[in-house]
C-alpha positions in Angstrom: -3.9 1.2 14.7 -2.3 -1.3 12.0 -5.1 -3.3 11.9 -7.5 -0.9 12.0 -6.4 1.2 9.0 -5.3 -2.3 7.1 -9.3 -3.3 7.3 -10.0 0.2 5.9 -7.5 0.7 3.2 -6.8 -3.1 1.7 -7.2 -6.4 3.8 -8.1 -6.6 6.9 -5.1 -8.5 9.4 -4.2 -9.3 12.6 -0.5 -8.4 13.1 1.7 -9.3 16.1 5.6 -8.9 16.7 8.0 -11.5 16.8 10.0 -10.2 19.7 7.2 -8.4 21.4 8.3 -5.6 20.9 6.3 -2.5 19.2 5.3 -2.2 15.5 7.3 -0.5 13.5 5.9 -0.2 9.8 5.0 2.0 7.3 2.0 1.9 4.8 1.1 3.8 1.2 -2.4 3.3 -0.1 -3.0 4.1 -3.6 -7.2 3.7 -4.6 -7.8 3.0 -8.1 -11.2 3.2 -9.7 -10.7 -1.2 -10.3 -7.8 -1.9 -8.2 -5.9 -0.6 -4.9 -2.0 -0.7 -4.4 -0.3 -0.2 -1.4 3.7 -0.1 -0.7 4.7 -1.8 2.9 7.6 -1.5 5.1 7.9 -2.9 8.0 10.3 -4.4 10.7 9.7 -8.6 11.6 6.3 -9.6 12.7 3.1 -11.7 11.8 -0.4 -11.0 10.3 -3.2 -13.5 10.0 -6.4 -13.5 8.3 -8.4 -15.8 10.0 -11.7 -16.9 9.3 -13.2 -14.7 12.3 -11.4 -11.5 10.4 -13.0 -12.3 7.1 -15.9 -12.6 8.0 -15.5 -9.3 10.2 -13.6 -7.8 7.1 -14.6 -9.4 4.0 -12.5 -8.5 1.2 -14.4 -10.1 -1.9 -11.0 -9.6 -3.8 -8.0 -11.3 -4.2 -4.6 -9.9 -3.2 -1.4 -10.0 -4.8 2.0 -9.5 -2.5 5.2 -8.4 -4.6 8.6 -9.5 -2.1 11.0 -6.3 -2.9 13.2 -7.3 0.6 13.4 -9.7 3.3 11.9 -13.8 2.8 8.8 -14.5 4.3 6.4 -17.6 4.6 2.8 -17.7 3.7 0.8 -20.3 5.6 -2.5 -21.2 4.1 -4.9 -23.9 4.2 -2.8 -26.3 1.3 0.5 -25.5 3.0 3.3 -22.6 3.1 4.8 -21.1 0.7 8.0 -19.3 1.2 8.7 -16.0 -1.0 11.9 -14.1 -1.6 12.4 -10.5 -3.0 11.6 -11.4 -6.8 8.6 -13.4 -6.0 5.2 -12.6 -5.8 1.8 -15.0 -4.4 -1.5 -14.1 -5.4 -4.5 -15.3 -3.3 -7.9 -15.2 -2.3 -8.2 -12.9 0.0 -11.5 -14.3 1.9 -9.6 -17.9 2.4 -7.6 -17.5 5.6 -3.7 -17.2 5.3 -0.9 -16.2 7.6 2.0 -14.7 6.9 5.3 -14.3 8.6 8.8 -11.8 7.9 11.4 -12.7 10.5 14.0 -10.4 8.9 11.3 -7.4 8.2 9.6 -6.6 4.9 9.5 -4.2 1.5 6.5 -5.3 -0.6 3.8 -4.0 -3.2 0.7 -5.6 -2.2 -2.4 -5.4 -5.7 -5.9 -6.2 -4.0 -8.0 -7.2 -7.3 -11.6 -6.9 -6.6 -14.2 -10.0 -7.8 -16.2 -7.8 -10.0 -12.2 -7.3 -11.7 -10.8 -10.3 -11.8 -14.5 -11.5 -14.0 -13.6 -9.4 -16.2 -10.0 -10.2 -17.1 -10.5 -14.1 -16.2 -14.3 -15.3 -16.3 -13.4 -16.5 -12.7 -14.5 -14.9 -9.5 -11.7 -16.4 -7.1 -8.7 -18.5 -7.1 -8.8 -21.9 -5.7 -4.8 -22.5 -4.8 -2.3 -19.6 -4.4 -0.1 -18.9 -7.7 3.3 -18.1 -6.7 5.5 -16.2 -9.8 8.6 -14.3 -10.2 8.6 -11.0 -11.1 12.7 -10.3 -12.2 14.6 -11.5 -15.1 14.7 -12.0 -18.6 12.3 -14.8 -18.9 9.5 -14.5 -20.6 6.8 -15.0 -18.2 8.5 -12.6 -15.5 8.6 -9.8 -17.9 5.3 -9.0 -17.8 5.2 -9.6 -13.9 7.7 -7.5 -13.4 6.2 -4.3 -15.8 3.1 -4.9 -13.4 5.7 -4.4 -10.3 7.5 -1.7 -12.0 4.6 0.5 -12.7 2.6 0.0 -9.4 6.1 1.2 -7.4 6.4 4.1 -10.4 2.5 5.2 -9.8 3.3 5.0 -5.7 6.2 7.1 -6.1 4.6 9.9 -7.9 5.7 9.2 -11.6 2.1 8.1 -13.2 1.8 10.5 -15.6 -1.9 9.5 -16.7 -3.9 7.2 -13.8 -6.5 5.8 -16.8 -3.4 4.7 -18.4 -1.8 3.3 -15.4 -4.7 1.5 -14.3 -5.6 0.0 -17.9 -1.9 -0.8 -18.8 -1.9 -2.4 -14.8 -5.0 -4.3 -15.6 -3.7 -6.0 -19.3 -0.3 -7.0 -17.7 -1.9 -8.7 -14.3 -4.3 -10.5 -17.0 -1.3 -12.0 -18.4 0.3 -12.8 -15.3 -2.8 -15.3 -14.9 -2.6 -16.5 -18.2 -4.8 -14.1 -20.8 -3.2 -12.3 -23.9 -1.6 -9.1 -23.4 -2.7 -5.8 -25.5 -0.9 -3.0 -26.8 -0.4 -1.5 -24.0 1.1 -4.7 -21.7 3.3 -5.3 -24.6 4.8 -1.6 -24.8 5.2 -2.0 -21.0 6.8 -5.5 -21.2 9.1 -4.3 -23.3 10.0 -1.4 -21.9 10.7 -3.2 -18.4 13.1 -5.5 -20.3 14.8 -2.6 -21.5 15.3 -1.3 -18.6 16.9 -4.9 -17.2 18.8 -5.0 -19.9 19.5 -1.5 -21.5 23.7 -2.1 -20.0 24.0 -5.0 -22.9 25.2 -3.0 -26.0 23.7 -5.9 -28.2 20.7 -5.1 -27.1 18.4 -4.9 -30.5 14.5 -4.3 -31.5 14.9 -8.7 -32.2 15.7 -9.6 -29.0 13.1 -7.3 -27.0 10.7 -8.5 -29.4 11.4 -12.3 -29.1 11.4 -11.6 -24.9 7.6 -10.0 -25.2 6.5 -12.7 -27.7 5.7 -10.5 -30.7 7.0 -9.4 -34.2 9.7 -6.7 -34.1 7.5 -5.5 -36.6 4.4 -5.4 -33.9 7.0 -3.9 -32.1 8.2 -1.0 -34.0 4.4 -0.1 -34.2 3.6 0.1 -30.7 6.3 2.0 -29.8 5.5 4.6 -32.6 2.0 4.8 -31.4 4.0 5.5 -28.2 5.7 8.1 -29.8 8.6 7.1 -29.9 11.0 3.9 -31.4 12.5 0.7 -30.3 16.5 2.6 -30.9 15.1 6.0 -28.7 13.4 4.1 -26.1 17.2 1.9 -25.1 19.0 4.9 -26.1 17.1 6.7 -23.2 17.0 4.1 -20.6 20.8 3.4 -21.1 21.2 7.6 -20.4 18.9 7.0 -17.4 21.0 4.8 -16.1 23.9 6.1 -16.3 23.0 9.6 -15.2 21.3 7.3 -12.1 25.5 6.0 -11.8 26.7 9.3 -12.5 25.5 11.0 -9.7 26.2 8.3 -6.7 28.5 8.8 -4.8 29.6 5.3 -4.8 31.0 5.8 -8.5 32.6 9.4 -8.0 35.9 7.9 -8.8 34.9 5.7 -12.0 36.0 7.4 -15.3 33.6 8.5 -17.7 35.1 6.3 -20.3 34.3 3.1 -18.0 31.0 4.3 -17.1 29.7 4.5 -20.8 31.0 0.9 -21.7 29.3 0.1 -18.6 25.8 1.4 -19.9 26.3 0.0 -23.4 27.9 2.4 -25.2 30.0 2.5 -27.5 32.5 5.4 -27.0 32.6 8.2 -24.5 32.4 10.6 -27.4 29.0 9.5 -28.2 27.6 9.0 -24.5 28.7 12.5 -23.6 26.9 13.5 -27.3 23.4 12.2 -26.9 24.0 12.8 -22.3 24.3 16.7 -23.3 21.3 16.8 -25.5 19.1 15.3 -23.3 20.0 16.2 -20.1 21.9 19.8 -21.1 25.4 19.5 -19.1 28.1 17.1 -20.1 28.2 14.0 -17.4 31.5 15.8 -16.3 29.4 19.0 -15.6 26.5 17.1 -14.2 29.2 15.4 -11.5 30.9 18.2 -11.0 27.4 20.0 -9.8 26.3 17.0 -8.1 29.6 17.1 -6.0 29.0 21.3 -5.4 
């Protein structure tokens, strides 16, 4: 049944336990006018595209997997790669590959199609894997990592526009294989490294703007065409976050005091200020009804 729906929805596999036991695994498709994302869980096993399933299943695409848990190995015909949770490979899909997750597996798997890629690259293929990161400050994993962040946003029901998603999806993959970005992959860039590093309360317009490799004044524009500005837009992700600590019940016992140096701010006066006008309760009133 895996393999069957696999060939339907994204790449076609063959997939065998490790233990012999039965599969346990979980798939979410997501079909795209220019691209198809899936999310995949699933406990240890093996799949293999061999060169009897591509030309069964052909893809004519090439596939990108995103490691959120568990390392795996990816055998293909130049050697093995092995990813951890923060890397991502991107390969052509009709060479054969295997690929192995001993401990189980959380990934976002991209299939680009030929006609696609042509358009962002000139090429129709890739000739050797291209293994990146996709988490951290650095420069070329912030744009990765937007690409990560808003596939897993668009599978979990936050999209708010699909033409966005899908253009904005399409500009930051074209930089993860070496184009320009646009507009739109730099507004995303930037917010990603916002949200990595919205807890730093030096964060400043200069520093996101040197991370995403423009002018802060480039910067301030895009975010007002965003409708919004560089101050709102960490203001907001630091209140995210912290209502997102808030409300665990892991930090029940933290003071609020501890909790807003924590997110970046300054004082507790001011977090439970600005927390009140956006979310309309105090923290203390929003913990006290999460605890109800």
């Amino acid at each position: 049944m895996w393999e069957e729906h696999n060939a339907r929805a994204l790449v076609g596999l063959q997939a065998r336990t490790l233990a012999g036991g039965g599969l346990k695994a979980t798939e979410l498709n997501l079909n795209l006018p220019r691209l198809q994302v899936a999310q995949v869980w699933g406990n240890p096993h093996v799949v293999e595209r061999s060169a009897r399933e591509i030309a069964a299943h052909p893809a004519d695409a090439v596939v990108a997997y995103f490691t959120l848990e568990g390392e795996g190995f990816f055998y293909h015909q130049d050697g093995c790669e092995i990813l951890r949770p923060g890397e991502a490979i991107l390969y052509d899909a009709d060479q054969p590959f295997m690929r192995g997750f001993s401990h189980g597996l959380k990934e976002l798997a991209l299939k680009i199609p030929r006609s696609t890629l042509r358009e962002l690259t000139r090429q129709s293929g890739l000739k050797r894997p291209k293994v990146f990161g996709f988490h951290g400050p650095q420069a070329e994993r912030i744009y990765a990592g937007a690409l990560a962040s808003s596939l897993g946003a668009a599978l979990s029901g936050r999209a708010g526009d699909w033409d966005e998603l899908e253009n904005t999806a399409l500009e930051l993959l074209a930089v993860t294989l070496g184009a320009p970005a646009g507009p739109a992959g730099h507004l995303a860039a930037a917010q990603a490294f916002i949200s990595l590093q919205s807890a730093d309360p030096q964060l400043s317009a200069g520093r996101i703007a040197a991370a995403v490799g423009i002018s802060e004044r480039q910067l301030s524009r895009i975010f007002a065409e965003g409708g919004t500005s560089v101050p709102r837009a960490i203001l907001n992700a630091r209140l995210e976050a912290a209502r997102q600590q808030l409300l665990s019940p892991a930090a029940a016992r933290i003071p609020l005091s501890a909790l807003a140096l924590q997110q970046g701010f300054a004082s507790q006066a001011h977090f439970s200020r600005v927390y009140k006008e956006k979310f309309g309760l105090s923290p203390l009133q929003d913990r006290r009804s999460a605890s109800d």
